[in-house]
C-alpha positions as CSV (number, residue, x, y, z in Angstrom):
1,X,28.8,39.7,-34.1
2,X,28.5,35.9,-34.4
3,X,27.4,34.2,-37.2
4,X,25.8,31.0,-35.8
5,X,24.7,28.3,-38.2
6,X,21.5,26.0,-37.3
7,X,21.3,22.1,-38.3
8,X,17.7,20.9,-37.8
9,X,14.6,22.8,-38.4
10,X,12.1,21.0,-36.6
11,X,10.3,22.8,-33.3
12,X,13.5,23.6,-31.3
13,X,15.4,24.6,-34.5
14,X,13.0,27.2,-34.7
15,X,12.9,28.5,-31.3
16,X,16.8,28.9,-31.5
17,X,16.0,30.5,-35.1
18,X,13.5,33.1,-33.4
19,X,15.8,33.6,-30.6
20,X,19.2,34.4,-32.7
21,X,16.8,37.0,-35.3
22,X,16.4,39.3,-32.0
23,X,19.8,38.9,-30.5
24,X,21.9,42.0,-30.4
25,X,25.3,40.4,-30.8
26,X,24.6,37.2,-33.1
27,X,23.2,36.4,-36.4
28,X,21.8,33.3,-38.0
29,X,23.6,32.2,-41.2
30,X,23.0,28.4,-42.2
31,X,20.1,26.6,-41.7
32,X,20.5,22.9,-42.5
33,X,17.8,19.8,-42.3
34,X,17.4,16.6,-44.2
35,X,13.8,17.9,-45.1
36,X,14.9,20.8,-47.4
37,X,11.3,22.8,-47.4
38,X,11.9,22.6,-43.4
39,X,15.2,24.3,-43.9
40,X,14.1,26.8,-46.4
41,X,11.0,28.0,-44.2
42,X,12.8,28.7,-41.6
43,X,15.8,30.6,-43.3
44,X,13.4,32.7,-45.1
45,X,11.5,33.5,-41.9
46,X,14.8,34.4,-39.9
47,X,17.4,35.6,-43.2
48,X,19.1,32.7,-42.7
49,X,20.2,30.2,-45.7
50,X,18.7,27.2,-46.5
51,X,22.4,24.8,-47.2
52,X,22.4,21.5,-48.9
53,X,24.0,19.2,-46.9
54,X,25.9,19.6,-42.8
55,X,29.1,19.9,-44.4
56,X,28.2,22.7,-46.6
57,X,28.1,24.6,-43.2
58,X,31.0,23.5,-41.5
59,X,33.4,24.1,-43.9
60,X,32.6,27.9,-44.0
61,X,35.1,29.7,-42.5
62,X,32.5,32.7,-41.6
63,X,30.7,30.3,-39.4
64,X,31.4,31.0,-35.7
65,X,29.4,28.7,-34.0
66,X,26.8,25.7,-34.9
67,X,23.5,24.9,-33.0
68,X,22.9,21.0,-33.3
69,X,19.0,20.9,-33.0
70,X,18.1,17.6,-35.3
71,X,17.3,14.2,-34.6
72,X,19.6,12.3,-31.8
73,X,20.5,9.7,-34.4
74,X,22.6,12.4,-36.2
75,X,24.3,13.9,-34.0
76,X,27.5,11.3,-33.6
77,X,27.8,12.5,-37.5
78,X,27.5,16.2,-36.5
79,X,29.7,16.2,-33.6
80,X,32.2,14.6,-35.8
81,X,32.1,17.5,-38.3
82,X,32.5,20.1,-35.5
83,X,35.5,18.7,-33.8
84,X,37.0,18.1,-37.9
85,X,36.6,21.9,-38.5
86,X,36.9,23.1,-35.3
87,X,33.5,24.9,-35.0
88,X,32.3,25.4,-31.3
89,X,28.7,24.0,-30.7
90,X,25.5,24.0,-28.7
91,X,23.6,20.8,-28.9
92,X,20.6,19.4,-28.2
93,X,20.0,16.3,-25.4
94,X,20.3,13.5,-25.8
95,X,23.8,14.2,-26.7
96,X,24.3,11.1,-28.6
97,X,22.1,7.4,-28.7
98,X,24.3,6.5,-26.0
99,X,26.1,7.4,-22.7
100,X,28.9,5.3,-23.9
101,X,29.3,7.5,-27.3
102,X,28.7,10.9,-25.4
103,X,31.4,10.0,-22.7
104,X,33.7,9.5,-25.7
105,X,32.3,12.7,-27.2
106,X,33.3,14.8,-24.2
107,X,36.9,13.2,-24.2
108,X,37.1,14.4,-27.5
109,X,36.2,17.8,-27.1
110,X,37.8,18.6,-24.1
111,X,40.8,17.6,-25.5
112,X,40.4,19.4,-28.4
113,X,39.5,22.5,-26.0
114,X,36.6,23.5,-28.0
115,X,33.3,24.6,-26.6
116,X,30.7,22.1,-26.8
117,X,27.4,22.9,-24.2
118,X,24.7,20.5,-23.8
119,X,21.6,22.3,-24.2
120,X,21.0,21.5,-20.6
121,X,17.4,23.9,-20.5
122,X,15.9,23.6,-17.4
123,X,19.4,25.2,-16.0
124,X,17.9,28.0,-17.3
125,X,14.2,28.5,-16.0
126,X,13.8,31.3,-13.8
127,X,11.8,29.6,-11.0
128,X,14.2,26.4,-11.1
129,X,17.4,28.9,-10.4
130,X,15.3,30.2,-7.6
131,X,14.5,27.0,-5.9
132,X,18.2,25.7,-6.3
133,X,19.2,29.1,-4.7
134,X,16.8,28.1,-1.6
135,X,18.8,24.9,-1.8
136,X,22.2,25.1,-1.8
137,X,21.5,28.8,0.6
138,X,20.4,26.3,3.1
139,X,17.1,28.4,3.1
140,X,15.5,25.0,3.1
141,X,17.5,23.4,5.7
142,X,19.0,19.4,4.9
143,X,16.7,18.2,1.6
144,X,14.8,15.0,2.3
145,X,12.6,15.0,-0.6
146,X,12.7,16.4,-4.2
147,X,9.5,15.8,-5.8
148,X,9.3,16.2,-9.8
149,X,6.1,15.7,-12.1
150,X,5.6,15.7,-15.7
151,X,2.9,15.7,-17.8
152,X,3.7,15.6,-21.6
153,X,2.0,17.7,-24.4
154,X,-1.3,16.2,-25.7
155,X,0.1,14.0,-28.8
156,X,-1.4,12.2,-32.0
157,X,-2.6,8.8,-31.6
158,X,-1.2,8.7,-35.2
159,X,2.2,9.5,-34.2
160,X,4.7,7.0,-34.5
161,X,5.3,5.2,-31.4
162,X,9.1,5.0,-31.8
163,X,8.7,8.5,-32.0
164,X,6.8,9.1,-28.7
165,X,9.2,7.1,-26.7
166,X,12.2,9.2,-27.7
167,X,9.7,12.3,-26.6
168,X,9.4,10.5,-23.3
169,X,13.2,9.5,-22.8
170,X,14.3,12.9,-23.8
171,X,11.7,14.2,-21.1
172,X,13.8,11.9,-18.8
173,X,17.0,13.2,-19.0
174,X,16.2,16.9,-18.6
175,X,14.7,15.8,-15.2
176,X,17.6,13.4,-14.3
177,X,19.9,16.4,-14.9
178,X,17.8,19.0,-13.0
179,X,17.4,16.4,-9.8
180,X,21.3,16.5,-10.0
181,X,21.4,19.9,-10.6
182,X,19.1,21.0,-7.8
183,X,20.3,18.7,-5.1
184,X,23.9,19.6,-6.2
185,X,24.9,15.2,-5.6
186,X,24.7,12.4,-7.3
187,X,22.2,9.3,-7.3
188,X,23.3,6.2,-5.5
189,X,20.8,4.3,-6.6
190,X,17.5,3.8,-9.0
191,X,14.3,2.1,-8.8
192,X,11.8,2.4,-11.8
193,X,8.4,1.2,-12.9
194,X,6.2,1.9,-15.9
195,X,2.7,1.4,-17.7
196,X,0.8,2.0,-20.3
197,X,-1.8,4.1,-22.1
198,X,-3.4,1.0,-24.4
199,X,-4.0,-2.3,-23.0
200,X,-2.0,-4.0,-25.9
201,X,1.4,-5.3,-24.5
202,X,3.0,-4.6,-27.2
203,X,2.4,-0.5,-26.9
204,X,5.2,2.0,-26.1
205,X,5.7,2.5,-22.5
206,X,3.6,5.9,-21.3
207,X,3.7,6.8,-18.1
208,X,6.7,5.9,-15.4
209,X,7.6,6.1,-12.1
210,X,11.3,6.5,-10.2
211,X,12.8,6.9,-7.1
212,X,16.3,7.8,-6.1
213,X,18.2,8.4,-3.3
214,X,21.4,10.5,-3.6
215,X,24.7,10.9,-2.0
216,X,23.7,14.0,0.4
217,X,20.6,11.7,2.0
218,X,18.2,13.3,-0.3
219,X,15.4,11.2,-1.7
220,X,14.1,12.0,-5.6
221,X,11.0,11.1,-6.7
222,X,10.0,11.6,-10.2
223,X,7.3,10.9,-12.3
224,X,6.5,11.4,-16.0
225,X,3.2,10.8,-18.6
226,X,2.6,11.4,-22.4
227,X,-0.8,10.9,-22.2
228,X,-3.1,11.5,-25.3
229,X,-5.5,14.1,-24.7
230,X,-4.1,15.6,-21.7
231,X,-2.0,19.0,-21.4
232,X,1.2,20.1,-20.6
233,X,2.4,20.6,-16.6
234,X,5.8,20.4,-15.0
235,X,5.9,20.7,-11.1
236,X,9.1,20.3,-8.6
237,X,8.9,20.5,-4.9
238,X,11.9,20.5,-2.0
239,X,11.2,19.7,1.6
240,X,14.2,20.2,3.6
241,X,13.7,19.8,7.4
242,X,13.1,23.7,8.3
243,X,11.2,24.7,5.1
244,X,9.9,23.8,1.7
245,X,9.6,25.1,-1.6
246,X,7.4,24.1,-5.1
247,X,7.6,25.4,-8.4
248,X,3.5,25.4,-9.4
249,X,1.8,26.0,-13.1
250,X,-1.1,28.1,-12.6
251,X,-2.2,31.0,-11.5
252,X,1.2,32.6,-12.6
253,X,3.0,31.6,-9.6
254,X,6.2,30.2,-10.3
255,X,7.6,29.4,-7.0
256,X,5.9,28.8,-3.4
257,X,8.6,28.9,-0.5
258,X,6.5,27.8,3.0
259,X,8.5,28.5,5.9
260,X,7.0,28.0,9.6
261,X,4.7,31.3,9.9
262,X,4.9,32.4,6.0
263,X,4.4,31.3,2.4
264,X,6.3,34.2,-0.5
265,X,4.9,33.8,-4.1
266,X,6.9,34.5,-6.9
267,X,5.3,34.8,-10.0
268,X,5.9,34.7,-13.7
269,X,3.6,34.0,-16.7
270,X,2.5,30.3,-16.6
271,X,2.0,29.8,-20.4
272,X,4.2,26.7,-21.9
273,X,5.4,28.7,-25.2
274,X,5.6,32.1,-22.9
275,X,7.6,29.6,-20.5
276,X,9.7,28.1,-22.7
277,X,11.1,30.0,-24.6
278,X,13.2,32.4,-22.6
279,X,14.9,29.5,-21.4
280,X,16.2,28.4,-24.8
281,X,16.7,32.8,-24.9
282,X,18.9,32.5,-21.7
283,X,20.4,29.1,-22.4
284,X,21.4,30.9,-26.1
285,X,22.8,33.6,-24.0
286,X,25.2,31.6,-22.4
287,X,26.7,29.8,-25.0
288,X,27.4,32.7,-27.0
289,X,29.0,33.8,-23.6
290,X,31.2,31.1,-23.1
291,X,31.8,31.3,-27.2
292,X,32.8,35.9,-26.3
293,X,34.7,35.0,-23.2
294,X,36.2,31.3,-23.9
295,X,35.1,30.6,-20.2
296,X,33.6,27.4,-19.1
297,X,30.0,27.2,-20.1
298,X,27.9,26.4,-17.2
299,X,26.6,23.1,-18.6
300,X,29.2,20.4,-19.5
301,X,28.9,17.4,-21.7
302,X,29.8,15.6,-18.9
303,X,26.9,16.7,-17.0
304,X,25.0,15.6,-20.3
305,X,26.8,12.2,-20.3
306,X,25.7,11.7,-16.0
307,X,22.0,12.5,-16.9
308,X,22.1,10.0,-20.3
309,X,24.3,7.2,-17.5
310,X,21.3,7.7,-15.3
311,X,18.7,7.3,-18.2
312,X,20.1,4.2,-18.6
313,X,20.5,2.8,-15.3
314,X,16.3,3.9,-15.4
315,X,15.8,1.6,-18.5
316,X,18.1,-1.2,-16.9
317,X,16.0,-1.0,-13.8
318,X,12.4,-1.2,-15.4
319,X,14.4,-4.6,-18.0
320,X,15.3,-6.5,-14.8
321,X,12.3,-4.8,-12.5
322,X,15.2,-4.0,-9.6
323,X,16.8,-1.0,-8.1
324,X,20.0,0.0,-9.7
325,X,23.1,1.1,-8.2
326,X,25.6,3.7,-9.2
327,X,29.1,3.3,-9.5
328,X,30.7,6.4,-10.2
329,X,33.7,5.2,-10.3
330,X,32.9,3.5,-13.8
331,X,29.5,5.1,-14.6
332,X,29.4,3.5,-17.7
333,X,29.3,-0.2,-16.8
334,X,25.9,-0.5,-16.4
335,X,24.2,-3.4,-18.6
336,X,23.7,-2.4,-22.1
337,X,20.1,-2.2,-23.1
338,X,18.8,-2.4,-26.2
339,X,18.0,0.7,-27.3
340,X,14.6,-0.1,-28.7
341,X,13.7,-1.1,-25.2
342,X,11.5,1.5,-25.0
343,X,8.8,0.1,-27.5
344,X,7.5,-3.3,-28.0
345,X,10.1,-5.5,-26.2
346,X,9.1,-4.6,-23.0
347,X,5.8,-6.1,-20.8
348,X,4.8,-3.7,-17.6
């Protein structure tokens, strides 16, 4: 049985809290978060207990295995204290506020050999496995376009602004990683634009646009919105040059694979919470599988740092309104952008 410790109580904190309660072979012990009440909630809804401070949890020698679930801004701090006491870790993206940081994270632990996984989630959704398996099976022939949209949850007009723009960059970065993921390549290039909900230039940006074209020939489109008032969807198509296939919300069906004289449905329960969280369930699963069998997990941090390195190179290209290019040879010589980019400072 592992005893798994969980800093940050906010919504994912407590999805990982529910998840842990009904495992069969792991138990939640800490629960940690800068807003105490937050921290006691949760560790009397799951038997957990409430600790005073990060530390408190990672000095405890009964504590297998720590879920880093708070705010991006402390996790540099957190990551710290894990590689310190040596306590294996699944964490939340973005792994830290910059590619930079996280490529020197991954170093770190690596060299350490200790288990750090990226909480990489959309690895992990039953129709997104599917449609890579129609991928890299060649079921879909050579991939010419991968199509991904994303519409945010309805948010407060109320809500901090700041706030919403790391809601949309973290948005980002799970769909950088799953392009790269699906297409099994990496981008050669970006090109990004943006606007915005409120006329007033100085709002956060709400809604962008990307394109990129990867190693293998495939072409990526993406686009994302957190638009007030409007509900959650999350769509991906592949059109490969014998067949295509689209993940769809609605209707239950999950995956649509059209091939010359056919189209095969697979369906699963459409609801976002229904949706949701079995992936966090399966991603869960395979860290504590990784932590079992000291295998590889099947997310890296270096996969974490490619997806924050493209993030990036998508800010850098809507700064200086131009495609990007990719050098992988040093990913992390991009421009540096200011990382408040992503509010006022920037005019669409």
């Amino acid at each position: 049985m592992a005893t798994v410790a969980l800093l940050g109580a906010g919504f994912i904190g407590n999805l990982h809290a529910a998840n842990l309660a009904v495992h069969p072979h792991a138990e939640l012990t800490w629960v940690f978060d800068p807003q105490s009440e937050l921290a006691k909630l949760i560790a009397r809804k799951y038997h957990g207990i409430a600790a005073s401070s990060a530390r408190q949890v990672f000095v405890d020698p009964s504590v297998d295995a720590v879920i880093i679930a708070s705010t991006t801004d402390s996790h540099a701090e957190l990551l710290d204290l894990a590689l310190e006491h040596h306590k294996p870790v699944l964490v939340e993206m973005p792994l830290t506020t910059s590619a930079l940081s996280g490529n020197d994270y991954a170093k770190r632990f690596t060299d350490a050999h200790l288990l750090a996984m990226p909480d990489l989630c959309r690895r992990f959704a039953h129709n997104y496995i599917q449609l890579r398996t129609c991928i890299c099976d060649d079921s879909l022939g050579d991939i010419e376009l991968l199509q991904i949209s994303s519409r945010g949850i309805s948010l407060s007009p109320f809500e901090n602004y700041r706030h919403r723009q790391a809601r949309l960059r973290e948005r980002l970065i799970h769909f950088f990683d799953l392009a790269t993921w699906l297409l099994n390549s990496l981008p050669v290039d970006i090109y990004a634009a943006s606007s915005r909900l409120e006329d007033d230039p100085s709002s956060p940006i709400n809604t962008c646009v990307a394109t990129l074209r990867f190693a293998n020939g495939a072409l990526c489109q993406l686009d994302a919105s957190m638009r007030d008032g409007l509900s959650y969807d999350e769509r991906v198509a592949a059109r490969g040059s014998i067949a295509a296939a689209e993940t769809q919300r609605g209707s239950g069906v999950a995956l649509r694979l059209h091939q010359t004289q056919r189209s095969v449905k697979h369906y699963v329960d459409a609801d976002w919470l229904e949706r949701i969280t079995p992936i966090f369930a399966s991603s869960l699963e395979s860290f504590l599988g990784a932590l079992e069998s000291e295998e590889t997990p099947p997310a890296s941090l270096q996969d974490a740092v490619v997806a924050q390195v493209i993030t990036q190179a998508f800010t850098q290209s809507l700064t200086e309104e131009r495609p990007v290019p990719f050098n992988w040879n040093n990913p992390l010589g991009l421009s540096v952008v200011k990382s408040d980019f992503f509010g006022a400072h920037h005019t669409a």
